[in-house]
LUMLUM-11892 format. One record per atom (N, C-alpha, C): residue number from 1; residue in one letter; y, x, z. Coordinates in nm, 2 decimals. Last residue first. Layout:
LUMLUM-11892
seq,type,c2,c1,c3
NUM,A,Y,X,Z
...
END
This chain:
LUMLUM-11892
seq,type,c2,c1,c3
89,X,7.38,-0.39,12.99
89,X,7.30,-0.43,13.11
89,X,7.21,-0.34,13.10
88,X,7.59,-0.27,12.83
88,X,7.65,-0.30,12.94
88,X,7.54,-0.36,13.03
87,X,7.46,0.05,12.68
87,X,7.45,-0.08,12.67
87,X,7.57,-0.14,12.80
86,X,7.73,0.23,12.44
86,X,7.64,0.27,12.54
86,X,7.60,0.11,12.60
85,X,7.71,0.37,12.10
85,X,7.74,0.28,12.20
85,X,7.67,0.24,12.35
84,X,7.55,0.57,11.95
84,X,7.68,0.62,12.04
84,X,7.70,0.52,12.17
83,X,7.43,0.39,11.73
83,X,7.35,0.41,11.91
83,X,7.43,0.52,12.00
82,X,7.58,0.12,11.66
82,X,7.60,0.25,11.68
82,X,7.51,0.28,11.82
81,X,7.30,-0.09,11.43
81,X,7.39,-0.07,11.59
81,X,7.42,0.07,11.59
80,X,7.32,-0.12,11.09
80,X,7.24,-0.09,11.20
80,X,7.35,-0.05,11.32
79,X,7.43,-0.46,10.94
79,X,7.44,-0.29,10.96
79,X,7.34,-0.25,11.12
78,X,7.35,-0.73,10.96
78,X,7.25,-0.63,10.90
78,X,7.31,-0.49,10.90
77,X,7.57,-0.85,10.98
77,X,7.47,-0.88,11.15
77,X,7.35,-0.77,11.06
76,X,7.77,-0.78,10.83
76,X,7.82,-0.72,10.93
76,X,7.64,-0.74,11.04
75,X,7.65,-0.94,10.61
75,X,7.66,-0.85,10.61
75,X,7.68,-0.74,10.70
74,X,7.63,-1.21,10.74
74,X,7.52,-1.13,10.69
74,X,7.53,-0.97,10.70
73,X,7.95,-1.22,10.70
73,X,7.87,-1.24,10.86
73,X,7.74,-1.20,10.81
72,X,7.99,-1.24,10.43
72,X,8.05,-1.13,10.56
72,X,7.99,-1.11,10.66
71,X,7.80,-1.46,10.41
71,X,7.79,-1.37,10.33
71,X,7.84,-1.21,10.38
70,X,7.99,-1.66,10.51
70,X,7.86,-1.66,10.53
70,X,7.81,-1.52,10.52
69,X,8.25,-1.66,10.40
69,X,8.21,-1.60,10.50
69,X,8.08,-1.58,10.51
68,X,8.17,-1.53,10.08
68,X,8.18,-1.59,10.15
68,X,8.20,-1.55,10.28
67,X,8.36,-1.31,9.86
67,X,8.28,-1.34,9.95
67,X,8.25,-1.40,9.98
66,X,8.59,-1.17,9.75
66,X,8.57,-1.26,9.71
66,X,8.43,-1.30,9.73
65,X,8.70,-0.93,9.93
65,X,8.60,-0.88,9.92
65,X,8.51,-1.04,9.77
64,X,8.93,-1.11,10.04
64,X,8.92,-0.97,10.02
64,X,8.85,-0.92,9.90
63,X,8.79,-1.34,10.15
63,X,8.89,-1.38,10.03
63,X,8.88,-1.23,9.98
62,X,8.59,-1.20,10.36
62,X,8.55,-1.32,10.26
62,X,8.64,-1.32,10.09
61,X,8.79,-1.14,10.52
61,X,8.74,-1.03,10.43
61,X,8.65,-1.04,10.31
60,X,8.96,-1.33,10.63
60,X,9.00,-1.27,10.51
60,X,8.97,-1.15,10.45
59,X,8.75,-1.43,10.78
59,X,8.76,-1.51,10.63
59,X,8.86,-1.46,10.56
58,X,8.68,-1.22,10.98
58,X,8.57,-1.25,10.87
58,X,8.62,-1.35,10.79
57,X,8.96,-1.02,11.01
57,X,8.86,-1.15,11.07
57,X,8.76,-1.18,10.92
56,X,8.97,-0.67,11.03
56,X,8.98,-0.79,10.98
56,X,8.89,-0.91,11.02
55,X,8.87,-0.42,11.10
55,X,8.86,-0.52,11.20
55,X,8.96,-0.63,11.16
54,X,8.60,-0.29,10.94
54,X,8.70,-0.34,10.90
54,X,8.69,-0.37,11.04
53,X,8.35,-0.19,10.93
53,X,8.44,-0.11,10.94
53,X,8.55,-0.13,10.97
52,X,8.21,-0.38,10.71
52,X,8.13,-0.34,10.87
52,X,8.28,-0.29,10.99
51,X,8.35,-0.31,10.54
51,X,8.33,-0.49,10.57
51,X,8.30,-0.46,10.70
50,X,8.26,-0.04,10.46
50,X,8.39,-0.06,10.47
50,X,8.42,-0.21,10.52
49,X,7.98,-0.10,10.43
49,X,8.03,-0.02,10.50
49,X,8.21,-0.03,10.56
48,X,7.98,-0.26,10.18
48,X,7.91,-0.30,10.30
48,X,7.91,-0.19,10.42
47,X,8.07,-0.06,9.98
47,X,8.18,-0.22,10.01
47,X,8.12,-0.29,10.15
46,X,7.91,0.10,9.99
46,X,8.02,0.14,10.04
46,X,8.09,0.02,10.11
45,X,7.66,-0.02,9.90
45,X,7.65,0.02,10.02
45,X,7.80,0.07,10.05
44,X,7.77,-0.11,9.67
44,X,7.74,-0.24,9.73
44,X,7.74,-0.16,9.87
43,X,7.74,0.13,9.49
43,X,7.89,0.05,9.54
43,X,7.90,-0.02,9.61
42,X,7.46,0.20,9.51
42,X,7.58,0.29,9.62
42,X,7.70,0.21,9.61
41,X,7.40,-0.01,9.35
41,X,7.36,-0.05,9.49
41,X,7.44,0.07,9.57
40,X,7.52,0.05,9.13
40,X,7.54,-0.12,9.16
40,X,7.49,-0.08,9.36
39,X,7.51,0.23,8.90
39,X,7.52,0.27,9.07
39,X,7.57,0.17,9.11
38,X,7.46,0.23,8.69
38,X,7.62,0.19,8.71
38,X,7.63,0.20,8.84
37,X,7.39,0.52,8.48
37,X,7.37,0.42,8.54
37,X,7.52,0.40,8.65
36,X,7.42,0.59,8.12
36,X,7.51,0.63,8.25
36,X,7.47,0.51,8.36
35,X,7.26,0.76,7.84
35,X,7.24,0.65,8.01
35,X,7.37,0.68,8.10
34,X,7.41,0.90,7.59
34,X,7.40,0.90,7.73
34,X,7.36,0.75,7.77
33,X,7.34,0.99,7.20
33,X,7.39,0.91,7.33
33,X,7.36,0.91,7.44
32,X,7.53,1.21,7.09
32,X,7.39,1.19,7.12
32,X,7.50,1.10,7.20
31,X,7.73,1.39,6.99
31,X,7.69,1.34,6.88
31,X,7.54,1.25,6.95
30,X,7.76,1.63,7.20
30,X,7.82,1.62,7.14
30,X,7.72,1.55,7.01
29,X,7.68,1.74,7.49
29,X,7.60,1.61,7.46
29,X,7.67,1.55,7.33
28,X,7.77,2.01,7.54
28,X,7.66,1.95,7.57
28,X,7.58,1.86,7.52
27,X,8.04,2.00,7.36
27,X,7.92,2.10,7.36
27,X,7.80,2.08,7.43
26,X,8.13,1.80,7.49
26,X,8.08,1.80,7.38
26,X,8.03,1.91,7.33
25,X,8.15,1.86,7.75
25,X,8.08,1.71,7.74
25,X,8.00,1.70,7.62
24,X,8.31,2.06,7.71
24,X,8.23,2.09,7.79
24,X,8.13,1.97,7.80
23,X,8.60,1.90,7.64
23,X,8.53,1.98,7.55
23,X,8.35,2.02,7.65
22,X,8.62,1.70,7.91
22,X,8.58,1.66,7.74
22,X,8.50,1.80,7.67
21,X,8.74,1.93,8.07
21,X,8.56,1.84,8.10
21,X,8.51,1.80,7.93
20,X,8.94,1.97,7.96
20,X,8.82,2.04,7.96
20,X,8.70,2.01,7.97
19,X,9.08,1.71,7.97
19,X,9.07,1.76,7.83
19,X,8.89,1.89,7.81
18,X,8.95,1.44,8.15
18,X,9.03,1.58,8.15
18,X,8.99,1.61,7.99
17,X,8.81,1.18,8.20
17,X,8.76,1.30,8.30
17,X,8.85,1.42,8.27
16,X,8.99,0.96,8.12
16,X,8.90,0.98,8.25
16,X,8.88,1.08,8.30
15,X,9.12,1.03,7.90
15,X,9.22,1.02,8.02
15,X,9.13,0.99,8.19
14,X,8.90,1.11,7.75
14,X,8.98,1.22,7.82
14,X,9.07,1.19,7.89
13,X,8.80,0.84,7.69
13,X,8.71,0.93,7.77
13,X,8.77,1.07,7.83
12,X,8.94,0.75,7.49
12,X,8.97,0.72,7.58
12,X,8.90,0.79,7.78
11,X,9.15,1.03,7.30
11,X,9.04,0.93,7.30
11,X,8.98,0.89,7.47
10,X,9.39,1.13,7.25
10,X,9.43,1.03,7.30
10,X,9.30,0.95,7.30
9,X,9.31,1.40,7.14
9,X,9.33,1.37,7.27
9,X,9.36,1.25,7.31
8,X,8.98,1.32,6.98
8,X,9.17,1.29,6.94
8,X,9.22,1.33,7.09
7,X,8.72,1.48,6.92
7,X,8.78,1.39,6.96
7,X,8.94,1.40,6.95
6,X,8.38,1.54,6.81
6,X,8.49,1.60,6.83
6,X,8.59,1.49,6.87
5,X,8.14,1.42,6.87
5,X,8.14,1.56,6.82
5,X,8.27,1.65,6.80
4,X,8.11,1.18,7.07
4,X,8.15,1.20,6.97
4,X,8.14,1.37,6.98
3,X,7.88,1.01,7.25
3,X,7.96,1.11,7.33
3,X,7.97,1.17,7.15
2,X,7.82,0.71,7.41
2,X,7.83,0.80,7.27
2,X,7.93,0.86,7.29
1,X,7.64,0.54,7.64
1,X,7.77,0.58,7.60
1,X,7.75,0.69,7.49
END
């Protein structure tokens, strides 16, 4: 991402982070370009938390989440057990 030296308030990066943040962006990193990683695998661990979490039936977390079931059911048999839970044998 290219972080401009000065900006329009209507540039699109100030309706994300704020007018101040902006100036404070460009006194930093004003005229250079940034890496911004996309954090693919913390969004996958939320979405795979919140599936776990759910007590929706697993084909409309499939359509939800545009999933398969298959894929739901993986995902819920790979969270780890609450060890809160107490056993029944």
């Amino acid at each position: 991402m290219w972080i401009p030296s000065q900006f329009r308030p209507d540039y699109h990066l100030v309706a994300i982070i704020g007018h101040e943040p902006m100036i404070k962006l460009i006194k930093a990193y004003g005229g250079d370009r940034l890496e911004i990683p996309k954090c693919d695998g913390a969004m996958r661990a939320v979405r795979n938390f919140k599936i776990c979490e759910s007590d929706k039936s697993q084909a409309l977390l499939a359509h939800e989440y545009d999933l398969t079931v298959r894929h739901i059911r993986n995902i819920q048999c790979d969270m780890p057990e609450d060890d809160k839970q107490e056993n029944l044998f």
